[in-house]
C-alpha positions, 0 to 999 in steps of 0.5 A, spaced: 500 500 500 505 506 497 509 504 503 504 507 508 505 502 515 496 500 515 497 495 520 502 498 525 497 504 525 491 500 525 494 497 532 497 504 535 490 508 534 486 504 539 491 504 543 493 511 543 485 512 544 485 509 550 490 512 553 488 519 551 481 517 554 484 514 560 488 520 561 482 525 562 481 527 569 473 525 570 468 529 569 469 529 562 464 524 559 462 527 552 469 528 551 470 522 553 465 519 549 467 524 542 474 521 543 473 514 543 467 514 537 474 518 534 478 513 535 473 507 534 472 510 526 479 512 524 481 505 526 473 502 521 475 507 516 483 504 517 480 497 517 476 498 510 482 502 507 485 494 508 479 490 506 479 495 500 487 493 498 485 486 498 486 481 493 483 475 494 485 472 488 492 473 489 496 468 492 503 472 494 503 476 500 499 482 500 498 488 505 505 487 509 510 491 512 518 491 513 522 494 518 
């Protein structure tokens, strides 16, 4: 996918989502709530991005990362 790391960023953003909700002091439900809906659909549209770039057909690895 254009050497842009989906998978790595697909595992981070929920979790940095949890630790940017779980750092909020209480109080701060809607916040709380807006930023965990934020998150959760970065990681949907990520995850479509994904299933998008897919090639059921091929047999060769696809959607990998190097490091």
């Amino acid at each position: 996918m254009n050497g842009f790391p989906i998978i790595t960023v697909l595992t981070f953003v929920p979790v940095f989502g949890a630790i940017v909700v779980a750092g909020l002091g209480p109080g701060k439900g809607k916040l709380s709530r807006n930023l965990a809906l934020g998150s959760t659909l970065v990681s949907l549209a990520l995850a479509l991005a994904m299933w998008a770039a897919f090639h059921g057909a091929s047999g060769a690895f696809q959607l990998e990362e190097r490091h």
